[in-house]
Steps between C-alpha positions, in 0.01 A plus 500: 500500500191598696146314392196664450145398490253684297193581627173620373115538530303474257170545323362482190864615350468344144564753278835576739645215673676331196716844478563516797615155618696498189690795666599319834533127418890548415500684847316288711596192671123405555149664440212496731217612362158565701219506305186657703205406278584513112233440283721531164830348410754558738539217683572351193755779326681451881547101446691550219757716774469292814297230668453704806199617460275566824096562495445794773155546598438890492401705779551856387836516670843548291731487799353148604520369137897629466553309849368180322734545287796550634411146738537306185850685409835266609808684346706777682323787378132611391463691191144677464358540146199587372337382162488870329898554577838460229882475579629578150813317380759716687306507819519124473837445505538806744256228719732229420810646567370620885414134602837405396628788739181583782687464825254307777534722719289693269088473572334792241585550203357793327420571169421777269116457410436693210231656218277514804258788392435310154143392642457778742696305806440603838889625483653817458808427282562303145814315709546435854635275741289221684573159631491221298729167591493409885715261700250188601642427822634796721814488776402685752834634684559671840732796468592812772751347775283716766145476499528309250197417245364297218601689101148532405640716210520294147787546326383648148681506151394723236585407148516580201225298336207626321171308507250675263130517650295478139147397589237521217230668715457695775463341849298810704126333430624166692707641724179748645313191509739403757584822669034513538518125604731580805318851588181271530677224711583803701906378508737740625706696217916514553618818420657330190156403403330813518761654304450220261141556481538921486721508235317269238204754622661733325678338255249266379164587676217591306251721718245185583858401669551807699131516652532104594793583662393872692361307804787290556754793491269739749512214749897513404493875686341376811753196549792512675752529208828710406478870336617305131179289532277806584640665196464178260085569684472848423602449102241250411250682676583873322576311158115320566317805586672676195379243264144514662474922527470480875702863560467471910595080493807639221578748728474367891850239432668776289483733753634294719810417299548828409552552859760369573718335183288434225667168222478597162173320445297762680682772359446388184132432548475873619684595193208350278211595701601909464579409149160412448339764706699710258722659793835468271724630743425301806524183278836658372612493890332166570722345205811632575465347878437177366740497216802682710429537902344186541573067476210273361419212753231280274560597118794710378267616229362743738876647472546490154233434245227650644644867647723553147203430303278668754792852500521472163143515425462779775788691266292480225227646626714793623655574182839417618642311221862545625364332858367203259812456315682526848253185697490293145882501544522435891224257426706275249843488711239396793366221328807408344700525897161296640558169168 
């Protein structure tokens, strides 16, 4: 039977911890719990789990404080948790069941992480796959008989366990604090990252967000970076000059898009700028793109939610009540297809 260690970071996690921990101690063979600066109770709600409990002195870095953890971790394989997450009853023994079966040659396991967009998550979809128990120590093998090479490749298991993501609050407000704390420190975004930090923009921003953030993605268009990251640029900026009525700083990205292959968002956001200008039937064609010709890269309600209503409302104002009837209909088996 495989062992896992449990490990978490954690602050200020009172009203959560209990419920969670309660989840996973049947699971785990040992928790590690790092606490980064608590001023409440949770050191003391974890004691009553494990006595592994670490102090981590902060430094506005997540990646550095998950390392931590996983130093202190000693059984075969890593489980990551965090305090706002259940594994229901069934999921449990589903959990149970694979360490009596994981095969070590297995070094991901994925799970289905789900009732993301609860809060307004920086995710797309209620229920999606993402890695969650890791192999602690790796083999590395050689393979090819010619040429031959180290298997950098992990092998990866996706199961059929459900962890449900049920936070009581939103995250967005700390995590710009973080996205503004790295701009100023002038670090170098991954491609990951900037997607990270895009689509909360849209998802989550509120328009003080988007103007702290226009600088950063302009410099984004003079850097070296791929045609997905220059798109990710030119969204902000249109969706931030929309919400500040600059026509030529809305229009200067969108163009550009429209040039060549324009995601959904900026089809969309042309949809509701001729709405407003009262221009029904360009909105009309704007909508359609979005909803039918073209794939959302940052928030998939640019794709669904906001071109239905957007059509629908543009229907209205036509008259066309069979045309409303028609999108109201699309727009349910949409949203139904996207849960």
């Amino acid at each position: 039977m495989a062992t896992i260690s449990v490990c978490m970071i954690v602050k200020n996690e009172e009203r959560l911890l209990a419920r969670c921990l309660e989840c996973l101690k049947d699971i785990a063979d040992e928790i590690i719990i790092v606490d980064t600066g608590s001023t409440d109770a949770t050191k003391q709600i974890a004691a009553a789990y494990t006595d592994k409990i670490f102090d981590y002195a902060w430094a506005d870095d997540f990646a550095a404080a998950r390392n931590y953890s996983f130093s202190k971790a000693t059984m075969e394989y890593i489980y990551v948790a965090d305090a706002d997450e259940i594994i229901d009853e069934e999921n449990k023994q589903r959990f149970l069941k694979l360490k009596q079966v994981l095969l070590p040659e297995i070094e991901i396991v994925q799970m289905q992480y789900c009732n993301q967009l609860e809060k307004g998550s920086v995710y797309n979809f209620d229920q999606e796959y993402r890695g969650k128990l890791y192999k602690r120590l790796r083999t590395f093998t050689w393979v090819d008989a010619v040429h031959e090479t180290v298997n950098l490749e992990p092998v990866v298991f996706d199961s059929d366990i459900e962890i449900i993501h049920k936070p009581l609050e939103r995250h967005a407000k700390r995590d710009f604090y973080y996205y503004e704390k790295l701009i100023e420190k002038k670090e170098q975004f991954s491609k990951k990252l900037l997607l990270m930090y895009a689509r909360e923009l849209f998802i989550a921003g509120e328009e003080k967000d988007f103007e702290t953030a226009v600088p950063f993605f302009e410099e984004i268009l003079g850097q070296d970076r791929s045609k997905e990251e220059y798109q990710m640029a030119d969204c902000v900026l249109a969706r931030a000059a929309m919400d500040r009525g600059d026509t030529l700083g809305f229009f200067t990205p969108v163009l550009k898009e429209v040039a060549e292959n324009p995601p959904a968002e900026i089809c969309s956001l042309l949809g509701e700028y001729y709405r407003k200008e009262h221009r029904v039937e360009e909105a009309v064609m704007w909508y359609y793109n979005a909803i039918f010709e073209q794939e959302s890269i940052l928030d998939i309600r640019y794709q669904i939610e906001i071109p239905y209503e957007g059509m629908i409302q543009c229907y209205k104002d036509l008259n066309m009540e069979n045309m409303v009837k028609e999108y109201r209909k699309l727009y349910k088996q949409a949203k139904m297809h996207k849960n």
